[in-house]
DOSE-772325 format. One record per residue (C-alpha): residue number from 1; x, y, z; residue in one letter. Coordinates in nm, 3 decimals. Each point is the difference from the previous one (the first is absolute). Layout:
residues N
k;x;y;z;r
NUM;X;Y;Z;a $
...
END
This chain:
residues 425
k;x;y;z;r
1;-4.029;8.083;-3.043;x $
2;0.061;0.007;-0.365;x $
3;0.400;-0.061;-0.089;x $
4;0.192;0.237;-0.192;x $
5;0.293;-0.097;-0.209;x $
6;0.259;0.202;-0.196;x $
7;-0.027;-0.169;-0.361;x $
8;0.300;0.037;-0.253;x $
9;0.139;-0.189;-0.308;x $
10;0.412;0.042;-0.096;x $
11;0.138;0.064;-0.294;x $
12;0.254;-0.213;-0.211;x $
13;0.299;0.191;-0.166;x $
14;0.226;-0.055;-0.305;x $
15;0.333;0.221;-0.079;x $
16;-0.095;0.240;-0.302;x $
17;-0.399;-0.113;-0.029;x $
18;0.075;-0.407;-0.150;x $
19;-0.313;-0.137;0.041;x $
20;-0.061;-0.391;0.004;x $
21;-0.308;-0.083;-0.212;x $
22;-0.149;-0.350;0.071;x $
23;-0.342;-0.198;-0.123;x $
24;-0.023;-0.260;0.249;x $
25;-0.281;-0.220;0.069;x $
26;-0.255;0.284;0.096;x $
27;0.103;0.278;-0.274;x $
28;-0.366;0.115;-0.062;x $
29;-0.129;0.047;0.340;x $
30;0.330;0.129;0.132;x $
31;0.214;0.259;-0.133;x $
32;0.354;-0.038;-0.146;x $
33;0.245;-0.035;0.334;x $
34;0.269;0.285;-0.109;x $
35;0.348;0.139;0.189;x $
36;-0.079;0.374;-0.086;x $
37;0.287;0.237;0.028;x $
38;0.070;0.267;0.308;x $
39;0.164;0.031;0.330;x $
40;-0.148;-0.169;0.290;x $
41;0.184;0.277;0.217;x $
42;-0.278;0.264;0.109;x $
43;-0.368;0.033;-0.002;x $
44;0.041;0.301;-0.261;x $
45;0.110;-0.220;-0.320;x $
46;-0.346;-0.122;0.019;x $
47;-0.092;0.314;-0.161;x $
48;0.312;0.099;-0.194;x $
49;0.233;-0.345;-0.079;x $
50;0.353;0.021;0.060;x $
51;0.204;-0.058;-0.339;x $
52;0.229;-0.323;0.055;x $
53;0.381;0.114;0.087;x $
54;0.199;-0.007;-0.336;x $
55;0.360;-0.094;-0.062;x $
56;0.214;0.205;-0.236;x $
57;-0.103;0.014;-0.319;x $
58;-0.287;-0.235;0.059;x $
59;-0.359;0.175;-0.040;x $
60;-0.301;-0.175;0.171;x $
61;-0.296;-0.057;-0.262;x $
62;-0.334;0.099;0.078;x $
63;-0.249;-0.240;0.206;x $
64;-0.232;-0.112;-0.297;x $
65;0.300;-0.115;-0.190;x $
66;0.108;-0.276;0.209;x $
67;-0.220;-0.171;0.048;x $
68;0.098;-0.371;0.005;x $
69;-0.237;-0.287;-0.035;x $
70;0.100;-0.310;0.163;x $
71;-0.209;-0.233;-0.187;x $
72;0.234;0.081;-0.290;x $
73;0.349;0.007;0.127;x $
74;0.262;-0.221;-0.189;x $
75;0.264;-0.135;0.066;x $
76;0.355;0.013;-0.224;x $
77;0.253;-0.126;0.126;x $
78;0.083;0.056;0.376;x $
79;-0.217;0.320;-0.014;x $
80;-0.404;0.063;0.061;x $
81;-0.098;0.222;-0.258;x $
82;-0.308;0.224;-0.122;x $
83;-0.128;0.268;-0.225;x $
84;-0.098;0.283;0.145;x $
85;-0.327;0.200;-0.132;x $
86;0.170;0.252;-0.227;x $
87;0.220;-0.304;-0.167;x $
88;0.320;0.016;0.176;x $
89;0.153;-0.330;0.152;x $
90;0.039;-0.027;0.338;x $
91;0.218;-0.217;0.224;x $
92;-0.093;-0.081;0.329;x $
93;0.156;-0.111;0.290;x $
94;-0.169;-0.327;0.051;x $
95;0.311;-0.270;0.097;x $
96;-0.002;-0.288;-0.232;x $
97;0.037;-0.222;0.283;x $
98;-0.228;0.103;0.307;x $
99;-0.326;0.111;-0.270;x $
100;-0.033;-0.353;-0.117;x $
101;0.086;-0.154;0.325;x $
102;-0.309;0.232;0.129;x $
103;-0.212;-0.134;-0.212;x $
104;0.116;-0.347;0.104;x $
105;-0.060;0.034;0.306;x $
106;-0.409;0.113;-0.042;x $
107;-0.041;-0.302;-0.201;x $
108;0.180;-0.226;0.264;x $
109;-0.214;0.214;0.255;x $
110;-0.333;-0.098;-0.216;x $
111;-0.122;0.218;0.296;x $
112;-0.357;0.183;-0.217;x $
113;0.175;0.330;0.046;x $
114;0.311;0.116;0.084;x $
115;0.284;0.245;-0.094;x $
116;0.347;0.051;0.043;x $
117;0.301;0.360;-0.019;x $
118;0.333;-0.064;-0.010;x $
119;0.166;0.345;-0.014;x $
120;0.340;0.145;-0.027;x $
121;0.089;0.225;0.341;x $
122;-0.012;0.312;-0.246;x $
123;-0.304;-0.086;-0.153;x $
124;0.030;-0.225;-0.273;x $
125;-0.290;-0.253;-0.058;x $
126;0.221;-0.335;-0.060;x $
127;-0.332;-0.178;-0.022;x $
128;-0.405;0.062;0.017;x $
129;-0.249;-0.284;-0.005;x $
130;-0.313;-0.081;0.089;x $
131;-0.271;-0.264;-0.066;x $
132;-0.304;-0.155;0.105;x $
133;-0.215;-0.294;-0.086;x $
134;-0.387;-0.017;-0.099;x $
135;-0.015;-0.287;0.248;x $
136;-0.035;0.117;0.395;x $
137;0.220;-0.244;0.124;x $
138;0.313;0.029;-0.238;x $
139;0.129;-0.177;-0.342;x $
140;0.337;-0.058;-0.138;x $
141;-0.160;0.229;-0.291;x $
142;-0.057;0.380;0.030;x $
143;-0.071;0.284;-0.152;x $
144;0.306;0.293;0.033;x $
145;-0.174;0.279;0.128;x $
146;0.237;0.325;0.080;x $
147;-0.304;0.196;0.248;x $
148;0.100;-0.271;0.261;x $
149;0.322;0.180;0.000;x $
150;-0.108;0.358;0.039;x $
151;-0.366;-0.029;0.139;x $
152;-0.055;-0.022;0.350;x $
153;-0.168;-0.303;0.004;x $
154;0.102;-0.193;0.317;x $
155;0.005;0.103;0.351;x $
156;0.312;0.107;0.130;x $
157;0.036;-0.231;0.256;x $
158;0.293;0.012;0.254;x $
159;0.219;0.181;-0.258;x $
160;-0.191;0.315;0.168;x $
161;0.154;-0.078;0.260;x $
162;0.307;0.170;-0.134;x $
163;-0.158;0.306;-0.048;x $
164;-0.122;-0.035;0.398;x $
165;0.353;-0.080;0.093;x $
166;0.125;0.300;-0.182;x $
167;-0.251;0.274;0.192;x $
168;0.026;-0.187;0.383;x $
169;0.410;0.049;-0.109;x $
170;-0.098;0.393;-0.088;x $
171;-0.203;0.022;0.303;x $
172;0.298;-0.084;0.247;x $
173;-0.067;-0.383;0.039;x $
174;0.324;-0.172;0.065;x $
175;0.021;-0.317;-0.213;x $
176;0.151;-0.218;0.283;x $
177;-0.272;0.133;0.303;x $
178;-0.143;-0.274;0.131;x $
179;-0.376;-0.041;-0.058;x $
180;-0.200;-0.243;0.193;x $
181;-0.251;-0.150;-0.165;x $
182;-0.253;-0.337;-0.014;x $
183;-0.149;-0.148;-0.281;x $
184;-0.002;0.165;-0.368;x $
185;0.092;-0.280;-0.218;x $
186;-0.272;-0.013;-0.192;x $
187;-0.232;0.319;0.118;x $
188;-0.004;0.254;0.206;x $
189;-0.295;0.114;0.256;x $
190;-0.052;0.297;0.200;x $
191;0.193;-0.166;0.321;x $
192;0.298;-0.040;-0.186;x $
193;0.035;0.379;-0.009;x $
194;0.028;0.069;0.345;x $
195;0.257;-0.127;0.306;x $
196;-0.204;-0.324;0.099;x $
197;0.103;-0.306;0.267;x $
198;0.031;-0.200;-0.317;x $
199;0.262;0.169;-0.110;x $
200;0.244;-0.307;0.044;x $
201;0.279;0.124;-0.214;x $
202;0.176;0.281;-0.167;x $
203;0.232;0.055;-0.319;x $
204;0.038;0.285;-0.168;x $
205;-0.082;0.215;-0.342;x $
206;0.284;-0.163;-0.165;x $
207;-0.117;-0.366;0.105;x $
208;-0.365;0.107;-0.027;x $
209;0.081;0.123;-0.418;x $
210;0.246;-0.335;-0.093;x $
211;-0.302;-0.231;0.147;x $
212;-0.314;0.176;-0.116;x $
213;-0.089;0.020;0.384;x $
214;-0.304;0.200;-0.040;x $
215;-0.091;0.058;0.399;x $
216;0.348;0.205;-0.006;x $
217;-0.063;0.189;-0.277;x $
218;-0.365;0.082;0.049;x $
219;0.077;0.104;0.375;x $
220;0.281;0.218;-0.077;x $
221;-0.225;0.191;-0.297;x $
222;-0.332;0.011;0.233;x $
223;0.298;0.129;0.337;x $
224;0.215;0.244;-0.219;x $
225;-0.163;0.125;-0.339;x $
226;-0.343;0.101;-0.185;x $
227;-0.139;0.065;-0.305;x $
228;0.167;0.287;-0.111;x $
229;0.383;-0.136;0.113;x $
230;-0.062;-0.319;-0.218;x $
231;-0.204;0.155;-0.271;x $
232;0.328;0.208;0.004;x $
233;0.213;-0.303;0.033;x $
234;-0.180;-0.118;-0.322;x $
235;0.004;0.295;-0.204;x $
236;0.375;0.032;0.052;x $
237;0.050;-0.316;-0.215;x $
238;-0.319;0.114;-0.260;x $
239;-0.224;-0.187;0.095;x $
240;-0.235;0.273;0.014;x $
241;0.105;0.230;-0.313;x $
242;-0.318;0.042;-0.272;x $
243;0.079;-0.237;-0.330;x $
244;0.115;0.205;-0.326;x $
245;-0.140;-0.024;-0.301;x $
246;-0.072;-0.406;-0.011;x $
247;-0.144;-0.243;0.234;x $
248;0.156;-0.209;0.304;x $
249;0.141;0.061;0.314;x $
250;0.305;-0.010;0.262;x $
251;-0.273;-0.096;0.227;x $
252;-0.335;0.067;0.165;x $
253;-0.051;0.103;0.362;x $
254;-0.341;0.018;0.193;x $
255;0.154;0.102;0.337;x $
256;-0.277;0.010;0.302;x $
257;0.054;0.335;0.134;x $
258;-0.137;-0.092;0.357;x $
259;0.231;-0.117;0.220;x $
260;-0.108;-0.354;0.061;x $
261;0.037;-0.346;-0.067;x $
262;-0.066;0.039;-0.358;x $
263;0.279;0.198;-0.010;x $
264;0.262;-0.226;0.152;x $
265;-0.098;-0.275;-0.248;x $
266;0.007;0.222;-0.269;x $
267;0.407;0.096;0.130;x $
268;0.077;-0.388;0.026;x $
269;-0.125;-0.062;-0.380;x $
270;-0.356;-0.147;0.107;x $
271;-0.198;0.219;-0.239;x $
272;-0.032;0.368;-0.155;x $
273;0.300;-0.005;-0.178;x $
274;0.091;-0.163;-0.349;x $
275;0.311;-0.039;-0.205;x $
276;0.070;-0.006;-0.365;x $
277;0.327;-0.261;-0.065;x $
278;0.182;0.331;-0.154;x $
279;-0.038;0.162;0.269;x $
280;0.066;-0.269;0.251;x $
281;0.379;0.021;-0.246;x $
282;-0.017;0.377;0.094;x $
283;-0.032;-0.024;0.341;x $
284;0.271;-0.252;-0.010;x $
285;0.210;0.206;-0.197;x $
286;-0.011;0.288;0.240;x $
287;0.169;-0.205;0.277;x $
288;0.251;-0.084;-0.205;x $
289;0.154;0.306;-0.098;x $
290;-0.055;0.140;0.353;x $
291;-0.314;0.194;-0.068;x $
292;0.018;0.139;-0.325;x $
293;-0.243;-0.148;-0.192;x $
294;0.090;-0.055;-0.463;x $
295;-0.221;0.078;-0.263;x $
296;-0.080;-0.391;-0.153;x $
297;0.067;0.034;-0.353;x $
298;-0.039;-0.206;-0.278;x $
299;0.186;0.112;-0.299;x $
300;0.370;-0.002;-0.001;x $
301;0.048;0.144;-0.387;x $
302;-0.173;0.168;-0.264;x $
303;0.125;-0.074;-0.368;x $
304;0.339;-0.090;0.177;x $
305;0.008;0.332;0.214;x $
306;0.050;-0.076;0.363;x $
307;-0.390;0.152;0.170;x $
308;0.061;0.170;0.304;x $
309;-0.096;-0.108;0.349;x $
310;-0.203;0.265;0.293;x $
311;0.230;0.050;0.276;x $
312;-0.118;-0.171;0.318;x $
313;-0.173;0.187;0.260;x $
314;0.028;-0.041;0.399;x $
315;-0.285;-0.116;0.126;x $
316;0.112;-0.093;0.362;x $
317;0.308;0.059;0.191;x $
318;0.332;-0.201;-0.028;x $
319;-0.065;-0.044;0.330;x $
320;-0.377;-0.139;0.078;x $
321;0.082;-0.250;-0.398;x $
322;0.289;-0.171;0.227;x $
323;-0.167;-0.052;0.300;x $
324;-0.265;-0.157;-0.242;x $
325;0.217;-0.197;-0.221;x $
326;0.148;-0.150;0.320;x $
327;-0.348;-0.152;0.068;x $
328;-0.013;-0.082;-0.339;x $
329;0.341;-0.202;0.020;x $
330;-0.127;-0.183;0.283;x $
331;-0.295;-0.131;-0.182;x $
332;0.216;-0.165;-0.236;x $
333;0.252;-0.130;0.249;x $
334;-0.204;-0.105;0.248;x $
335;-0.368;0.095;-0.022;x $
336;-0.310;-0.060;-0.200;x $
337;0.280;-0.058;-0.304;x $
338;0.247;-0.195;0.142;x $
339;-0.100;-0.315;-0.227;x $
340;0.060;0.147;-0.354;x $
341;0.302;0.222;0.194;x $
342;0.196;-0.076;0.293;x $
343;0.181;-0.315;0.093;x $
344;0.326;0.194;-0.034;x $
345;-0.061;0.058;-0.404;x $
346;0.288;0.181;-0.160;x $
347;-0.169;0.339;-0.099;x $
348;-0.163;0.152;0.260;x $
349;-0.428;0.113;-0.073;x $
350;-0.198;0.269;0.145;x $
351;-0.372;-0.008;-0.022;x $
352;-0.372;-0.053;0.116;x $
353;-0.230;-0.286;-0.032;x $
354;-0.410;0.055;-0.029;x $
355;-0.269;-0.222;-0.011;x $
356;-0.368;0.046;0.043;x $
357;-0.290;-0.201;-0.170;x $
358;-0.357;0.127;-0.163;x $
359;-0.305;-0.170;-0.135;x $
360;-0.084;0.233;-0.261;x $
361;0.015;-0.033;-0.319;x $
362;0.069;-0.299;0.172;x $
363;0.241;-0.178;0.231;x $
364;0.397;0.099;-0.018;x $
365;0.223;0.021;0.242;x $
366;0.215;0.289;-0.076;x $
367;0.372;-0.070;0.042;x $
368;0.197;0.247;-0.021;x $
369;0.395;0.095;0.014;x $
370;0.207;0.354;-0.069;x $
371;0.359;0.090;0.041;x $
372;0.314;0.010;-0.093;x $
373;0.387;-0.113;-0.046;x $
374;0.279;-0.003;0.109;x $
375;-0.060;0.161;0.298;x $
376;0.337;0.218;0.007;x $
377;-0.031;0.101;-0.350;x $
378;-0.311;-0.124;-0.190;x $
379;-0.031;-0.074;-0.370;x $
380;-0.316;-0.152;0.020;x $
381;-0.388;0.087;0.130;x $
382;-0.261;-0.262;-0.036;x $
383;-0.359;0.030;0.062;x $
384;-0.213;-0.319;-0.087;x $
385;-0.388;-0.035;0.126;x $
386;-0.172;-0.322;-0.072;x $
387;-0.365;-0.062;0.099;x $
388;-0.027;-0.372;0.044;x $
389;-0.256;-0.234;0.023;x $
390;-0.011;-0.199;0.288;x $
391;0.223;-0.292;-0.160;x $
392;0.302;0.274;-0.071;x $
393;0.295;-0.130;-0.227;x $
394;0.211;0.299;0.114;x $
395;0.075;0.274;0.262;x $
396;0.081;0.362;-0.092;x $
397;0.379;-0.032;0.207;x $
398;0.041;-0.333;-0.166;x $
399;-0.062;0.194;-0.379;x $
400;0.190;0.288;0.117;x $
401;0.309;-0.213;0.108;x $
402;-0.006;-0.118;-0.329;x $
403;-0.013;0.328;-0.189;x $
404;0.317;0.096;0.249;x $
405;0.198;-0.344;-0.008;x $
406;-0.013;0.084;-0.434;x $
407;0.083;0.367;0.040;x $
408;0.300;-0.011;0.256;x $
409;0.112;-0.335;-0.084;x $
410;0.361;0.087;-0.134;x $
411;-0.007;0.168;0.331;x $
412;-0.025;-0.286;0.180;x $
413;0.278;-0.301;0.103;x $
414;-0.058;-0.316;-0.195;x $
415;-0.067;-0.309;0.231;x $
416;0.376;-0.148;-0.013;x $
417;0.129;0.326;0.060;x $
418;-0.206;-0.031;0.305;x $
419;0.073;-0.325;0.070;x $
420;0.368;0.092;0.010;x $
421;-0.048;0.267;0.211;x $
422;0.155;-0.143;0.394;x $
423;-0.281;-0.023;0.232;x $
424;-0.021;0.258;0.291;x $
425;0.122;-0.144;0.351;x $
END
């Protein structure tokens, strides 16, 4: 019997229509990776865009004027800077601090390619990078190359797994039902799917997200949804909404629509889904401000006139984003995270861990991590995706503590003031 899937790219937005303009290492063969400007929010601004949301007295410029390319932003001072295509000066809201340290941490990496988001809460870029080496297994030297920020070049991994979580939460699953389960750690077979006598222990949705259990998650997705409730699931967050005007994607989804083993892999992160690292800081983003998903934006003034940002738009209920971000928190604290995360750190982490290898081009393991902090009230989103060789330098989490320790660190105690603290009886 021949498969059928349901095949869809996303779309990548910026407030207003800023578009990022990058060579990179493959310029000819691939087109320029670009932020183009509309509302992710319904199907119908595919046809007619959504002007950005204005503040008073502020007018949004049109789409072909801001373009920005990265290859030639400055910097003066503690600003990024460019200049836009009809001559005006832009500022953008790249941080001084967390866009270098990006770009520090892809050479440390020296992983061939890789990419890394760090993103304000209301959709500020504070820093975009990507690079990759000409040599397949990694160099201290790269090329910068912005499409490894906004293609969707890597597969997705077990950061689908969010978007998984967030339908079997729509669909009535409770996060703390037990599931029994055997196996799953590093595949998952047709008997894993069904109530078996090896089913020699159970956990639930919450334990099954923090540790990447995949026999939990591909169970509960083969038991209690389909196609159409995770294609739905997905399409909530954009993965599935039509690129405007420039290349690159959210993501790409190749969902089996027969209800099978294919299927369950495909809900665990196994295959049929990829994930650009913008959106990976999208999806992050949405559990953070408790399912309203920003507009990322890039420019923060024109000629020294504040540039308006889109208003967010819900994607999923306040609801279904905590239940998720409480998985999330236990990733950090005590999961698939805990390493870069827990051990009682001072600022608490929410977020997901992926990793899934491929031989072609050639080898890389892809390791990926998205999410977000403080929990309570975040300030920060991260999404970092580095596809290593198989002598790594650096995990995503460990990057993407970095990129977090820099952004919050006034927010967090010194080490004599911890030291000082009186130890808990």
């Amino acid at each position: 019997m021949r498969r059928s899937h349901l095949l869809l790219a996303g779309a990548v937005v910026v407030a207003g229509g800023a578009a990022l303009l990058g060579a990179g290492g493959d310029s000819e063969k691939t087109p320029h990776a670009q932020i183009p400007g509309a509302s992710l929010a319904t199907p119908s601004a595919v046809a007619a865009p959504a002007p950005a949301a204005t503040a008073a007295g502020v007018a949004t410029p049109a789409v072909a004027q801001l373009a920005v390319d990265l290859d030639r932003i400055t910097r003066e001072g503690d600003a990024y800077v460019a200049t836009l295509a009809d001559g005006r000066k832009a500022t953008l809201t790249l941080d001084p601090d967390l866009q270098p340290l990006a770009e520090k941490l892809l050479d440390q990496s020296r992983a061939p390619r890789g990419a890394i988001v760090a993103m304000a809460p209301d959709g500020r870029i504070l820093a975009l990078a990507g690079r990759r080496t000409s040599e397949p297994k990694g160099a201290i030297k790269g090329t910068p190359d912005w499409h490894l920020v906004t293609d969707a070049w890597a597969p997705a991994a077990s950061i689908f797994k969010l978007v998984t979580a967030t339908a079997l939460v729509d669909a009535g699953v409770d996060p703390d039902d037990k599931v029994c389960f055997h196996g799953g750690i590093r595949s998952v077979s047709d008997h894993n799917l069904h109530d078996d006598k090896r089913d020699s222990r159970c956990e639930s949705l919450v334990f099954g997200v923090a540790h990447s259990q995949n026999a939990i998650l591909a169970k509960l997705a083969f038991q209690r949804l389909d196609s159409v409730k995770l294609l739905g699931a997905a399409n909530a967050f954009g993965f599935t909404q039509p690129l405007q005007l420039a290349p690159g994607a959210f993501g790409e989804l190749a969902l089996p629509t027969d209800h099978d083993l294919a299927f369950a892999q495909a809900a665990a992160g196994f295959s049929q889904t990829k994930l650009s690292v913008l959106g990976g800081a999208l999806l992050a983003a949405t559990f953070a401000d408790a399912g309203e998903q920003p507009t990322p934006r890039l420019i923060a003034a024109i000629d020294g006139q504040p540039y308006a940002a889109a208003a967010p738009r819900r994607a999923i209920t306040a609801t279904t984003a905590q239940q998720v971000t409480r998985m999330m928190e236990k990733t950090c604290d005590g999961g698939s995270a805990a390493k870069s995360f827990g051990r009682g750190r001072a600022i608490r982490v929410a977020g997901k861990t992926g990793t899934l290898t491929t031989e072609s081009p050639f080898y890389m393991e892809h390791s990926w991590f998205v999410g977000f902090a403080p929990v309570d009230k975040p300030e920060i989103v991260v999404s970092v995706l580095l596809g290593n060789p198989e002598n790594w330098h650096l995990r995503g989490h460990e990057a993407a503590r970095r990129l977090i320790d820099r952004a919050l660190r006034d927010a967090m105690p010194r080490e004599k003031d911890r030291a000082a603290r009186p130890a808990h009886r």
